[in-house]
Residue frames relative to the residue before (quaternion, step in Angstrom):
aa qw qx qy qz dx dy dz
X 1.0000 0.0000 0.0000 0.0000 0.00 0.00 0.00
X 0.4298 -0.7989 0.3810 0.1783 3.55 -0.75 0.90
X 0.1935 -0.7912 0.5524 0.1774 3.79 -0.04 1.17
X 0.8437 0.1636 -0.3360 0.3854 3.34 0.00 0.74
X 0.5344 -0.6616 0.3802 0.3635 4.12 -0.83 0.38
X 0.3926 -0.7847 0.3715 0.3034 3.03 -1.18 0.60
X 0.8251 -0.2121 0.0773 0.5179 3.24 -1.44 0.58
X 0.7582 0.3815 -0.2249 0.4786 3.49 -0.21 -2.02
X 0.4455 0.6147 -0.4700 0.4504 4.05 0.79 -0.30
X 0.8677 0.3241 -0.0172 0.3766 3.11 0.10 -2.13
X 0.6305 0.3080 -0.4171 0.5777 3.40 0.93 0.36
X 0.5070 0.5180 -0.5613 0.3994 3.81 0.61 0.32
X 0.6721 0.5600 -0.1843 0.4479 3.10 0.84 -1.29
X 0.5073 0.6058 -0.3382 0.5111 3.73 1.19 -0.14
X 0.7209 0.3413 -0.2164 0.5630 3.28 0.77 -1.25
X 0.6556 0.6133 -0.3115 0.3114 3.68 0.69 -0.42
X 0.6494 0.3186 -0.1439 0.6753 3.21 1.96 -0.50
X 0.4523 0.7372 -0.3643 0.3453 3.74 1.10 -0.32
X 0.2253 -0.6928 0.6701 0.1424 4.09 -0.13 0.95
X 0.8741 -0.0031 0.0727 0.4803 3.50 0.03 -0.94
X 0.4010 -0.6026 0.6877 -0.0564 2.83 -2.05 1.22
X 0.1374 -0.5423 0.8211 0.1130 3.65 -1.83 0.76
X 0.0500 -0.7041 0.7057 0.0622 2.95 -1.09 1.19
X 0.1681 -0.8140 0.5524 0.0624 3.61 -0.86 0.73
X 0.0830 0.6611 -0.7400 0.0919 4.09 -0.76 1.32
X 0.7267 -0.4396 0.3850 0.3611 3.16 -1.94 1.37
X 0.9099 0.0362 -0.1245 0.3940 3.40 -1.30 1.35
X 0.6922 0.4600 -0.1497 0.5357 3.47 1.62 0.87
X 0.1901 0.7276 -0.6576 -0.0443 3.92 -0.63 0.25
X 0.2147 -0.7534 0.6132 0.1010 3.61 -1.47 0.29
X 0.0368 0.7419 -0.6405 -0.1949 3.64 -0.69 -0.73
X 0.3853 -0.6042 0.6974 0.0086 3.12 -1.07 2.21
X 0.1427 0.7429 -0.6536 0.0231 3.22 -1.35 1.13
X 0.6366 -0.0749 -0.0826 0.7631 3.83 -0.60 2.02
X 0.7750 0.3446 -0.4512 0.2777 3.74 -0.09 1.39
X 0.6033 0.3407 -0.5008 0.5188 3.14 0.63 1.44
X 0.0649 -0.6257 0.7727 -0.0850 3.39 -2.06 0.26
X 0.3301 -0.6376 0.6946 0.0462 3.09 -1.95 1.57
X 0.0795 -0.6311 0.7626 -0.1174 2.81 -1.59 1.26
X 0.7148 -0.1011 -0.1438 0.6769 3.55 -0.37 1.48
X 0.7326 0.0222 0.2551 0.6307 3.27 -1.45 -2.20
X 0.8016 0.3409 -0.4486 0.1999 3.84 -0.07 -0.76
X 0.3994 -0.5620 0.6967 0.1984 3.12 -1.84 0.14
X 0.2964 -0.7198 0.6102 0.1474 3.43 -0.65 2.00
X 0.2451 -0.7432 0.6203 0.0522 3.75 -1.16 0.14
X 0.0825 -0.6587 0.7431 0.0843 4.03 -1.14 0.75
X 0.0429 -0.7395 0.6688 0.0633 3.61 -0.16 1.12
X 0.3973 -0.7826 0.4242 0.2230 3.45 -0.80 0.94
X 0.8614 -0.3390 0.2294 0.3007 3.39 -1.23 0.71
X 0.7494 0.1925 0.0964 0.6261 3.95 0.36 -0.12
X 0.4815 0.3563 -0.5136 0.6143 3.56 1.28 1.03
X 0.1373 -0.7842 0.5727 0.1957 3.69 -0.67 1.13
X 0.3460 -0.8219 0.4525 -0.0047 3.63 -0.64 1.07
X 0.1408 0.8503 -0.4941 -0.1140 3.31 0.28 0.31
X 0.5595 -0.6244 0.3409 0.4253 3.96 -1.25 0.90
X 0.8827 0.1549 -0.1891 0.4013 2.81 -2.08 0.54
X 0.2587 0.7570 -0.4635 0.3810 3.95 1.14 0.92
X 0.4575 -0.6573 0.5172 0.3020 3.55 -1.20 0.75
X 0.2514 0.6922 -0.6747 0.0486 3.31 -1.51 0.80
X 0.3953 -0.6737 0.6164 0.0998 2.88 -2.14 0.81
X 0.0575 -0.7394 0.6244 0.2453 3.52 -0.53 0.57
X 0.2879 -0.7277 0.6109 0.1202 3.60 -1.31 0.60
X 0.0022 0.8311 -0.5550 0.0349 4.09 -1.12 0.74
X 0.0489 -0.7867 0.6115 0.0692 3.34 -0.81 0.35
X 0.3564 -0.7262 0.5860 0.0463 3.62 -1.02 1.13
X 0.1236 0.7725 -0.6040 0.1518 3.75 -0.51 1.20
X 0.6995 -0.5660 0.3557 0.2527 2.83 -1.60 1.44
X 0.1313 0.8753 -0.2999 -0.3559 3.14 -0.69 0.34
X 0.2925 0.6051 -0.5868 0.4516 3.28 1.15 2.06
X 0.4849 -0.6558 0.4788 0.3248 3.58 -1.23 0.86
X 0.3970 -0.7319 0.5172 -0.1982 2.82 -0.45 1.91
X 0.1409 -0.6591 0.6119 0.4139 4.04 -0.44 -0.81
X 0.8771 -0.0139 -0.2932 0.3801 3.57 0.98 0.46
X 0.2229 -0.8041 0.4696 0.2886 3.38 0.11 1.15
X 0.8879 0.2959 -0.3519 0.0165 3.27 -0.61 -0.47
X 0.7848 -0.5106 0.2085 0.2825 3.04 -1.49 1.97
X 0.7409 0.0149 0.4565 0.4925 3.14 -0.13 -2.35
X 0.1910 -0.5994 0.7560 0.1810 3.36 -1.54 0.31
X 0.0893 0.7017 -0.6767 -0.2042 3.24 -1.84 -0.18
X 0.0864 -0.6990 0.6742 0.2223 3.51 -1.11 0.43
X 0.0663 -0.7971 0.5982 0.0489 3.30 -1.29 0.73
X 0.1165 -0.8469 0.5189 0.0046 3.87 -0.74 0.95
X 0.3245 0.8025 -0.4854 0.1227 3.26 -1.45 0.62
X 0.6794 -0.4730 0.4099 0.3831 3.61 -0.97 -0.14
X 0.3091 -0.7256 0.6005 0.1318 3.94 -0.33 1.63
X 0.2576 0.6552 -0.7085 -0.0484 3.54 -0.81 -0.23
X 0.4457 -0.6962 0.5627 0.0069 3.15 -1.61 1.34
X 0.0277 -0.8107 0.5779 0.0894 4.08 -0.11 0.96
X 0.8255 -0.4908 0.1626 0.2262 3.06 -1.45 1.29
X 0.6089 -0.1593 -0.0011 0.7771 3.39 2.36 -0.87
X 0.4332 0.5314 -0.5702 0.4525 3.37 -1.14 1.12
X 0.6433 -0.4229 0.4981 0.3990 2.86 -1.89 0.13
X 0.5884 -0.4801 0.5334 0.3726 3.69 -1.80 -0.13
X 0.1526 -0.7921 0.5900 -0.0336 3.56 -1.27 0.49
X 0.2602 -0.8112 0.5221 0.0408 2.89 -0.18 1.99
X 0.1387 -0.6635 0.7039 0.2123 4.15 -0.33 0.40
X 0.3560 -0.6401 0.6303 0.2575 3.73 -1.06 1.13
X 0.2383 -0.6658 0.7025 0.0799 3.23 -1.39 0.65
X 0.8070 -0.2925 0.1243 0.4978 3.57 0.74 -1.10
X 0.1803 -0.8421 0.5018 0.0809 3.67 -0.87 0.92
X 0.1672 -0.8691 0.4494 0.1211 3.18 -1.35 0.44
X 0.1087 -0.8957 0.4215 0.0904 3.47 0.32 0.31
X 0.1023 0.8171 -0.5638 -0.0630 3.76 -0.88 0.75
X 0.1419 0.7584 -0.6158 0.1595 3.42 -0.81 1.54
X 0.1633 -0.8428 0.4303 0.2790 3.07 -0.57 1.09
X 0.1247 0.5710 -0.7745 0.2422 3.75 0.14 1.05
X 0.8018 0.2988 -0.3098 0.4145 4.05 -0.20 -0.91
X 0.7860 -0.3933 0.1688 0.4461 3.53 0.91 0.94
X 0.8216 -0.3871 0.2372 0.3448 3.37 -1.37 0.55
X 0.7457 -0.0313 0.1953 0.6363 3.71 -0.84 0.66
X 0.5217 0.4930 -0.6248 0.3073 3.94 0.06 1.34
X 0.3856 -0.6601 0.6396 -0.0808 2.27 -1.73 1.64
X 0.1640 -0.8432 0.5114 0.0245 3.47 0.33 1.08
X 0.5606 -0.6023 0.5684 0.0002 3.57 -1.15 0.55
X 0.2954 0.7532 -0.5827 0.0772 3.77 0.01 0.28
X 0.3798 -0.6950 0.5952 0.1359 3.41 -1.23 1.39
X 0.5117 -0.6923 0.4399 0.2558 3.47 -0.46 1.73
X 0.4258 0.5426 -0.3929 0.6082 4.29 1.01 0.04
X 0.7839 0.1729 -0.2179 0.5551 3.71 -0.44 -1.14
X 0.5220 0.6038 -0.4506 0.3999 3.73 0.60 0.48
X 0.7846 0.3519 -0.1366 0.4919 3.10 0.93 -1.25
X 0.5323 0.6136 -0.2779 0.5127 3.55 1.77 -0.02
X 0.6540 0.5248 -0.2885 0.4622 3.58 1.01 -0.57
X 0.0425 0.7960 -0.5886 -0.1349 3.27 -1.06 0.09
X 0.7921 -0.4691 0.2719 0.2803 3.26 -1.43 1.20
X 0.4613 -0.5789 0.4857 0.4649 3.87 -1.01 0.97
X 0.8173 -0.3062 0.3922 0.2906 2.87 -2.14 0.13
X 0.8774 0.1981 0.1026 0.4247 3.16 0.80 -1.76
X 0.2406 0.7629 -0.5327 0.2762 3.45 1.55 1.04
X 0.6615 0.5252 -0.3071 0.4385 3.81 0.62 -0.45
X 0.7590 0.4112 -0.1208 0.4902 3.19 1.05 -0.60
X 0.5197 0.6794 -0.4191 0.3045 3.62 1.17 -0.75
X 0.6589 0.3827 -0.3940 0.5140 3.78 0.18 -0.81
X 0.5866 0.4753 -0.4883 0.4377 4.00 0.27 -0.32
X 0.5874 0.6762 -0.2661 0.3562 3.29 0.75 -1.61
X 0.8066 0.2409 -0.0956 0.5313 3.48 -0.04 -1.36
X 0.6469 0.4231 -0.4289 0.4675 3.72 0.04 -0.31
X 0.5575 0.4875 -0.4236 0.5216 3.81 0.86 -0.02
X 0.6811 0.5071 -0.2482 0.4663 3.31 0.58 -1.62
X 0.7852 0.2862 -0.3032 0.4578 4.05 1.14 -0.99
X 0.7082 0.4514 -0.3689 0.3984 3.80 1.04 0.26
X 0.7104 0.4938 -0.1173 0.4876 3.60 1.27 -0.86
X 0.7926 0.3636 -0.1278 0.4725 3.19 1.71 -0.48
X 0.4297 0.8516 -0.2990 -0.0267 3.32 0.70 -0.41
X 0.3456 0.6750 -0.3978 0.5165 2.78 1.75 0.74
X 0.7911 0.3622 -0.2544 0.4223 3.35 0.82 -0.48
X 0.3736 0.4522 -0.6127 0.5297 3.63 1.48 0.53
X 0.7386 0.3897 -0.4230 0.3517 3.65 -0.14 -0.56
X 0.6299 0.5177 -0.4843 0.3174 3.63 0.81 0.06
X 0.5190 0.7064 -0.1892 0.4427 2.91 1.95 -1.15
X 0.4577 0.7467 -0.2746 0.3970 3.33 1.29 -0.99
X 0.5986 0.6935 -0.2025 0.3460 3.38 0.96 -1.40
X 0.7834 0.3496 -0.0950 0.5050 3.00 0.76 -1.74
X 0.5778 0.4470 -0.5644 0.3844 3.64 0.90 0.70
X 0.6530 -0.4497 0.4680 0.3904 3.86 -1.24 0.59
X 0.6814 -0.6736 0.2577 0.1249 3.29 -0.79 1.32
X 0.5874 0.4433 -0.1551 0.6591 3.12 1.51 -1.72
X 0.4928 0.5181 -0.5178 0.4697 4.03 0.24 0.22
X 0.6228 0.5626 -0.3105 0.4463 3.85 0.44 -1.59
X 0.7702 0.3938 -0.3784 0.3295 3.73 0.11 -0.95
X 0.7925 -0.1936 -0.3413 0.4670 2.61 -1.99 1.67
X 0.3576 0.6537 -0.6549 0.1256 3.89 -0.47 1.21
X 0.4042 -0.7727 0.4251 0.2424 3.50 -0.81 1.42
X 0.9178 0.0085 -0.0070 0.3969 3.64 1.21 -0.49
X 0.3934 -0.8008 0.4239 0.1557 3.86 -0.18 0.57
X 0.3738 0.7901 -0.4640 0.1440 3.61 0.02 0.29
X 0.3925 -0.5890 0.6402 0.2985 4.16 -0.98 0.80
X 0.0601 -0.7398 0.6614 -0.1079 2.23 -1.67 1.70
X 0.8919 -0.0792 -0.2087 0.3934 3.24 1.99 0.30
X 0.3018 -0.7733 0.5560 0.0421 3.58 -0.68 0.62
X 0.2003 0.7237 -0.6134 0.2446 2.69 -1.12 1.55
X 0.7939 -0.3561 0.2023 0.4495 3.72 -1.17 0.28
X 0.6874 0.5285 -0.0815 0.4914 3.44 1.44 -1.48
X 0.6858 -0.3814 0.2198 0.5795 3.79 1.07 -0.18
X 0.3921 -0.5874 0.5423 0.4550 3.39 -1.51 -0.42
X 0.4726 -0.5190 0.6323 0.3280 3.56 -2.06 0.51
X 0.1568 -0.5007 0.7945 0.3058 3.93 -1.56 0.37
X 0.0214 -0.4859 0.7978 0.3563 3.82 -1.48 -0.57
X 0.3870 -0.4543 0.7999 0.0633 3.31 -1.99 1.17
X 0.1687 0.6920 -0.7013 0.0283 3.13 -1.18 0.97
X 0.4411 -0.7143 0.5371 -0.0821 2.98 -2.05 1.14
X 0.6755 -0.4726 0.4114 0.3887 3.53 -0.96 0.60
X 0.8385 -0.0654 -0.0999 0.5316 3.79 0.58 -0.11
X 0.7549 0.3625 -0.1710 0.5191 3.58 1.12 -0.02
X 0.2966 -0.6821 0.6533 0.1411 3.71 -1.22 0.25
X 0.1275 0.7521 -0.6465 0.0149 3.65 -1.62 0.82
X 0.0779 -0.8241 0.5540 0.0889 3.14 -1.01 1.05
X 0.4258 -0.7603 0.4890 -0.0384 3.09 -1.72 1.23
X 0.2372 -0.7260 0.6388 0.0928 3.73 -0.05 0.83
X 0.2121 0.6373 -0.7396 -0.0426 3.33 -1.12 0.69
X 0.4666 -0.7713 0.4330 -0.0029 3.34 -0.78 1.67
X 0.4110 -0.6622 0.5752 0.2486 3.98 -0.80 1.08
X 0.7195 -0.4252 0.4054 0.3703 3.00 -1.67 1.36
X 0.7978 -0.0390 0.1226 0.5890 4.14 0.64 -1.48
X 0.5478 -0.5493 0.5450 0.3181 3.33 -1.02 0.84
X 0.3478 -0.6878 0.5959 0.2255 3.25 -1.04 1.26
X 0.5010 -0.7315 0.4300 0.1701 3.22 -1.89 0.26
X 0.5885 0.5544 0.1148 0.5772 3.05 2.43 -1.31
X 0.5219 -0.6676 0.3675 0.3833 2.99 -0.36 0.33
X 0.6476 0.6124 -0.0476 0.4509 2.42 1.39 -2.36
X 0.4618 0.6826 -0.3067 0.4762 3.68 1.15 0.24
X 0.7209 0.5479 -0.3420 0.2514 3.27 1.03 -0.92
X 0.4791 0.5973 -0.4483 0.4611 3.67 1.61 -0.47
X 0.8102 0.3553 -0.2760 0.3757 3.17 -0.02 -0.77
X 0.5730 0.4461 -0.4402 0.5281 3.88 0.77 0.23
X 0.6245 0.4753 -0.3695 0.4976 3.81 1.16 -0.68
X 0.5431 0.5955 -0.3877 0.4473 3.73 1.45 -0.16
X 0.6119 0.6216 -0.1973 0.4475 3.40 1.32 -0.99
X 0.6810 0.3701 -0.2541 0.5785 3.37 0.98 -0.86
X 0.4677 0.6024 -0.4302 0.4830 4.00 0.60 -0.47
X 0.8014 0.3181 -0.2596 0.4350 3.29 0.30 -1.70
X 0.5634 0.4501 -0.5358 0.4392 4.07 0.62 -0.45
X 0.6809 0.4645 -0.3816 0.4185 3.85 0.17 -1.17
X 0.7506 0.3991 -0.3783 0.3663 3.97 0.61 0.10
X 0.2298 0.7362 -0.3069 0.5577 2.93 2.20 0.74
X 0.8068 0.3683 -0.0339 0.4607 3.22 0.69 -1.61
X 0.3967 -0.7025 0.5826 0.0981 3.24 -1.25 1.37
X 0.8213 0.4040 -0.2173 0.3393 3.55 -1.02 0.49
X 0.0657 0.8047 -0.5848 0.0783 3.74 -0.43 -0.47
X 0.7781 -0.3684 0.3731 0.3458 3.39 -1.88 0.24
């Protein structure tokens, strides 16, 4: 079973939590903010007033994913995403995806993932992309007992000489702590028994992990 989403997942889910967009046409950038939405493969668009568009024109739309706990480095993921604008007589624009790219290093160092504009339009967004940044900034101000319970469930020889503990993600598959260090940062996935399905699931899978870490002896 797979503890983490795939690409075309995790870049749906980007756009699914994503206030704002750089769109980019030849001899132009903008930044759409709370004006786009996916519907299959496309990417609807509110191109603002005084952006001249012309039909069936290249564009790239450009994102960036950031932590929102204070981290020493927020930011999540990039994505670049490309394709053919076409403009309908009324309606929003409609980017058709030609090709995406996505860089997060959860799938390893400096990866630059590939998404095939098909397994794009086939995926659908986590459970809890709309909600994550609410999610964890509760969990990293109201709780902070429970990063240190959580703490538990990371492998001991990780913990040594870490200056701080803080959730940096949340998703269907578990939540991430990042362990930071005097000169370096690591992040840890500890993974739910099952990938939830519901949002409304997530309390009770964050119950699940509580109850293993009171299993566990030791801690930071």
């Amino acid at each position: 079973m797979s503890k983490l989403p795939t690409p075309a997942e995790r870049l749906r889910s980007l756009l699914a939590a994503a206030g704002s967009l750089t769109l980019h046409v030849p001899g132009r950038q903008c930044d759409l903010v709370g004006a786009h939405r996916v519907e299959g493969g496309r990417i609807h668009l509110e191109i603002p007033d005084g952006v001249p568009v012309e039909p069936d024109i290249a564009a790239v739309l450009e994102l960036t994913d950031i932590a929102p706990t204070p981290v020493r480095s927020r930011i999540r993921a990039r994505a670049t995403l490309g394709g053919w604008l076409s403009v309908p007589p009324a309606g929003t624009a409609v980017l058709d995806l030609a090709e995406a790219t996505l860089y997060d290093p959860a799938y390893g160092r400096d990866a630059e993932i590939s998404v095939d504009p098909d397994d794009f339009a086939a995926a659908v967004p986590d459970p809890l992309a709309e909600s994550e940044a609410d999610l964890l900034c509760h969990l990293h101000s109201a709780h902070p007992d429970a990063i240190d319970r959580l703490a538990r469930l990371v492998p001991p020889h990780h913990l040594h000489g870490v200056h701080r503990i803080l959730p940096v993600g949340l998703d269907r598959y578990g939540v991430v702590l990042r362990l930071e260090f005097a000169g370096r940062a690591r992040d840890v996935r500890l993974p739910f028994q099952q990938p939830l399905h519901r949002a409304a699931e997530a309390g009770e899978r964050m119950q699940e992990l509580y109850a293993r870490a009171r299993c566990c002896h030791g801690g930071h």
